[in-house]
C-alpha positions in Angstrom: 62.4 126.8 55.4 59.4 124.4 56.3 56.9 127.2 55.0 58.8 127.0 51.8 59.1 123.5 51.6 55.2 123.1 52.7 54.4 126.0 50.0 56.2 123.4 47.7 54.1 120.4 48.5 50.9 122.2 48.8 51.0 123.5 45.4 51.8 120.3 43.8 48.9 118.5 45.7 46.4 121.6 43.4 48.2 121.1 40.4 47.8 116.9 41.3 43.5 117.4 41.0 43.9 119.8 38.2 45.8 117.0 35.7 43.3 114.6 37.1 40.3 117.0 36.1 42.3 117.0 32.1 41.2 113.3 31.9 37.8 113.3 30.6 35.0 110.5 31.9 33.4 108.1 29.1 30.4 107.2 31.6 28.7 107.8 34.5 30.8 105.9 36.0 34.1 107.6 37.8 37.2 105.9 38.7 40.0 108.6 40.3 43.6 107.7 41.4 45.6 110.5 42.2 49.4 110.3 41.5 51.6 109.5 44.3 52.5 112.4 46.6 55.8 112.0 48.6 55.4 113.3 52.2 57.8 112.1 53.8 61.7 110.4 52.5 60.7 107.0 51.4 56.6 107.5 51.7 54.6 109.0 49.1 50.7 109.1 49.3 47.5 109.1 47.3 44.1 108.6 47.3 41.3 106.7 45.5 37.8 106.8 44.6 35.2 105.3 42.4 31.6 107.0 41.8 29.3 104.5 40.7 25.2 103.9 40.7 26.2 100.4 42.6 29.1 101.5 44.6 31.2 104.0 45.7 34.8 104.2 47.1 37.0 106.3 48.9 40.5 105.0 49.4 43.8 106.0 51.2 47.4 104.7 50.4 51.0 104.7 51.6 53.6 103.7 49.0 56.9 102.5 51.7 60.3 102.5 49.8 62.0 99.6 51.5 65.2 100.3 50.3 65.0 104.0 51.8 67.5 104.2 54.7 65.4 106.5 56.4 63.0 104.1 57.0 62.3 102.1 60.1 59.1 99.9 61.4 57.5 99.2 64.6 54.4 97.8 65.4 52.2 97.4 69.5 54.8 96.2 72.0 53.6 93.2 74.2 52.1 94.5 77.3 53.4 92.9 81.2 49.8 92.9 81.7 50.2 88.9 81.1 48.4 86.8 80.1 47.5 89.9 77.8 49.0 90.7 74.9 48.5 94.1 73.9 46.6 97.2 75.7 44.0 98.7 73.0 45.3 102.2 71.0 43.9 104.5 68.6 45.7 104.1 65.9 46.4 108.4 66.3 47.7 108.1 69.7 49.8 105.3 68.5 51.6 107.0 66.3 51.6 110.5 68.2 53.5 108.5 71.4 55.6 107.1 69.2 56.5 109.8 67.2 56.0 107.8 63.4 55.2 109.4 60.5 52.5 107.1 59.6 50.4 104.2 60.5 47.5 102.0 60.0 45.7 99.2 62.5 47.0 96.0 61.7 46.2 92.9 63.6 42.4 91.4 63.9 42.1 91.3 68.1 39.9 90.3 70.6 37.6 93.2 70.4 35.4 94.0 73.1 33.6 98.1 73.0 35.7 100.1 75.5 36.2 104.1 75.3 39.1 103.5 77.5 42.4 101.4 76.7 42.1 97.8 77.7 44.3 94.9 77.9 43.6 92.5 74.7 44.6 89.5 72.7 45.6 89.4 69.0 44.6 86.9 66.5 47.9 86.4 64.1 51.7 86.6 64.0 52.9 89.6 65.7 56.3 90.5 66.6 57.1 94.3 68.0 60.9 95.1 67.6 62.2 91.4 67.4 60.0 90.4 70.5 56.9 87.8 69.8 53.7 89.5 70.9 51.4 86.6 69.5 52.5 83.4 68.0 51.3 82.2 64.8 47.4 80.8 65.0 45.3 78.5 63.4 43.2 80.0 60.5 44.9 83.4 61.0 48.7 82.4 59.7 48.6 85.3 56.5 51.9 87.1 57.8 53.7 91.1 56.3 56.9 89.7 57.6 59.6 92.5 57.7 63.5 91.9 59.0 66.0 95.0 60.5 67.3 95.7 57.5 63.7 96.1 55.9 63.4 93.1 53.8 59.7 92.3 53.3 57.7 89.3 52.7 54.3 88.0 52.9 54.2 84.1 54.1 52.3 81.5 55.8 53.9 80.1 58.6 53.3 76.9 60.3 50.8 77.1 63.2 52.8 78.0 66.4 56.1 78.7 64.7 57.9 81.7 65.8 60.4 83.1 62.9 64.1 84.1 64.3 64.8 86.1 61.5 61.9 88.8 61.5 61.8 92.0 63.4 58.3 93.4 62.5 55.3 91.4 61.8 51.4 91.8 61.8 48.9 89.4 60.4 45.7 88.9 58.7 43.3 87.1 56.7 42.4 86.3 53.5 46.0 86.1 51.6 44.8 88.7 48.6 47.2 88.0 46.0 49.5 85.7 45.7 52.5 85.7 43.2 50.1 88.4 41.1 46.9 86.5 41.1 43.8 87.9 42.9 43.1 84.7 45.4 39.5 85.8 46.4 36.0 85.1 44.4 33.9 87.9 43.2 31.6 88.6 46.7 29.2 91.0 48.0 30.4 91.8 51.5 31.1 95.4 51.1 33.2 96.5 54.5 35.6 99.3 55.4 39.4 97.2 54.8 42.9 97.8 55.2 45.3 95.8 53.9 48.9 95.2 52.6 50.9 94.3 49.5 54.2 93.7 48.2 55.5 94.7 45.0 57.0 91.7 43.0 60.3 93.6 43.4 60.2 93.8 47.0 61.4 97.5 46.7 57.8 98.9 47.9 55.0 98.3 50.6 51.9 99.3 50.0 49.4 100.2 53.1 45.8 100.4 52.0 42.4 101.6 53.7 38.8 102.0 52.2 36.5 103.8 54.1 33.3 102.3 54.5 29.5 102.3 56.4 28.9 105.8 54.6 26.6 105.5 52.2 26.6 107.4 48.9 30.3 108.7 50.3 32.3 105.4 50.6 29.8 101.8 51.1 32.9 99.8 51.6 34.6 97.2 49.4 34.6 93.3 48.9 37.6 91.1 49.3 38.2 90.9 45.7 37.8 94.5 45.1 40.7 95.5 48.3 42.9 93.0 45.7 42.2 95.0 42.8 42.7 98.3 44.3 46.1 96.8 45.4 46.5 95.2 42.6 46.4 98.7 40.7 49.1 100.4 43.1 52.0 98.0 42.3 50.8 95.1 45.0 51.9 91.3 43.8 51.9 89.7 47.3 49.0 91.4 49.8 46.8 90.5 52.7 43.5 91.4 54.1 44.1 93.1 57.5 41.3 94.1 60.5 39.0 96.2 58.9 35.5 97.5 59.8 35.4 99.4 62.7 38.7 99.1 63.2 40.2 100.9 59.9 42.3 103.9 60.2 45.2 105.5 58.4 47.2 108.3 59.5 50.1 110.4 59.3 52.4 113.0 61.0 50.5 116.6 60.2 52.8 119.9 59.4 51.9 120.9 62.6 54.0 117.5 63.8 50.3 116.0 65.3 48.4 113.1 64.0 46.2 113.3 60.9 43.5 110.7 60.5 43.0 111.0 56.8 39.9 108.7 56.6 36.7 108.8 57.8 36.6 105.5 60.4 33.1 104.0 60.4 32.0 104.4 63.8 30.9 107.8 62.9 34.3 109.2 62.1 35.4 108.2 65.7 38.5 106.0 65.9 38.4 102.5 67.9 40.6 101.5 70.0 42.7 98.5 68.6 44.3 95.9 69.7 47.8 96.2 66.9 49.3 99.0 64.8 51.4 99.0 62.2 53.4 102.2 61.8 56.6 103.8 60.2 59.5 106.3 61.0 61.1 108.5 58.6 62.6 111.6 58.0 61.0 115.1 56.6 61.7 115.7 52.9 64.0 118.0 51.4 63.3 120.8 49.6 64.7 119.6 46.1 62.6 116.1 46.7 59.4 118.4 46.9 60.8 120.8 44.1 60.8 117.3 41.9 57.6 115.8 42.7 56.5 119.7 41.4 58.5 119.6 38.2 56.9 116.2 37.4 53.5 117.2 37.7 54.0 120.3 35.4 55.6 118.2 32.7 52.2 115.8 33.0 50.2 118.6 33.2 51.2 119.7 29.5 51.5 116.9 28.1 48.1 115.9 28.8 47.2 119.5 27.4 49.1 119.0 24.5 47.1 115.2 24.1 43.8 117.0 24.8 44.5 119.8 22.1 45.6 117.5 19.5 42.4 115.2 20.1 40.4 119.1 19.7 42.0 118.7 16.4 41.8 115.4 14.5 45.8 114.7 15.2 46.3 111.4 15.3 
């Protein structure tokens, strides 16, 4: 049954590039978004890029259905270690002791170059399974708040205020969007990012990384360009999470060990951070994979049939 069902999902990731390939480029210019690929009940997945003379892109994304019941949060417990927080993870080993299905960094931390875990401190709201890890800070207040029954919400709390009513948080800065306006100015500070949104709905959660510090590969994006990126996959509420170094994405492999599907910057190695952000849910069903197949065939022709009508003047 899981060769079949992997069979399934492996095909339909081909036939995914090959309707992508049917859309021809008007310049030299290349923006790619592939469409969402579910890999896991409640999680689909896609990827990114732009190839341009002035910048190019490679970007990773989780699409979270909230109102899936499969689903389930958790994020870095608070250590004993006091008056530390948190004791620094790859995000990989994060989700491989855990057993989630995927996860990215979350949290910007006290960061100090260690190839071995260390006790840290975050910057930010965070709250692991109803406990406060860090309280909100000054500057740093930019809060994915997410309850036990998987209501989402990105807000601003007061400095120092600790929220009853939310089970899972992490924190970052800038606030990207609010209420569907980009909140950042045009900028030049191309870095690797991930980051966070909210669809206006509420129904999905979008988890966002863009590879960066490889030139001619992936140089990194701006603030304002993380917003439009989430901005294109459904985001109307999103923050700026710890990026850099720091960004990593990764899910549960067939083989049930951790994938990194980016390429982290400090030479593909991942850092040891001081907060992730991860998600449980259950494998998918064959008929959910037989779907996502059926879909892409029907897009397949009837970009063909677009594409062969164009060939000859139909309007």
């Amino acid at each position: 049954m899981e060769k079949t069902k992997q069979s399934i999902i492996d095909r339909a990731f081909v036939l995914s590039a090959l309707v992508l390939l049917a859309v021809p480029s008007k310049s030299n210019a290349m923006t790619i978004v592939k469409p969402w690929e579910p890999i896991f009940q409640g999680i689909d997945y896609t990827t990114g890029s732009v190839t341009d003379e002035a910048v190019n892109q490679v970007v990773n994304a989780f699409r979270i259905n909230l109102t899936n019941h499969h689903i389930r949060f958790y994020s870095t417990a608070k250590t004993a270690l006091a008056p530390n927080e948190t004791l620094t993870q790859t995000t990989s080993n994060f989700l491989g002791q855990y057993g989630l299905q995927v996860a990215v960094n979350a949290n910007y931390f006290n960061y100090s170059p260690s190839l071995t875990s260390q006790p840290t401190n975050l910057i930010g709201l965070a709250i692991s399974n109803g406990q406060t890890v860090h309280p909100t800070s000054e500057g740093n207040t930019t809060t994915l708040a997410i309850t036990q029954s998987n209501v989402a919400s990105i807000v601003n709390y007061p400095v120092g205020s600790v929220p009853t009513d939310v089970y899972t948080a992490i924190s970052g800065i800038p606030e990207l969007i609010i209420n569907g306006q980009i909140n950042t100015q045009s900028d030049s500070n191309l870095s690797a990012r991930t980051a966070a949104g909210l669809s206006q709905d509420g129904k999905y959660l979008t988890l966002l990384t863009i590879d960066g510090g490889r030139p001619g590969v992936s140089d990194g994006a701006t603030l304002n360009q993380t917003a439009q990126w989430l901005e294109t996959f459904g985001a109307y509420n999103a923050v700026n999470l710890d990026g850099g170094g720091s960004t990593t994405i990764v899910r549960q492999g067939v083989d049930g060990l951790p994938q990194v599907l980016n390429t982290p910057k400090d030479f593909g190695l991942e850092r040891l951070v001081g907060n992730n952000f991860g998600v449980f849910a259950d494998a998918l069903d064959v008929p959910e994979a037989a779907n996502y197949l059926g879909g892409l065939l029907a897009l397949s022709l009837g970009l063909a049939l677009r594409r062969s009508a164009n060939l000859h003047g139909k309007k």
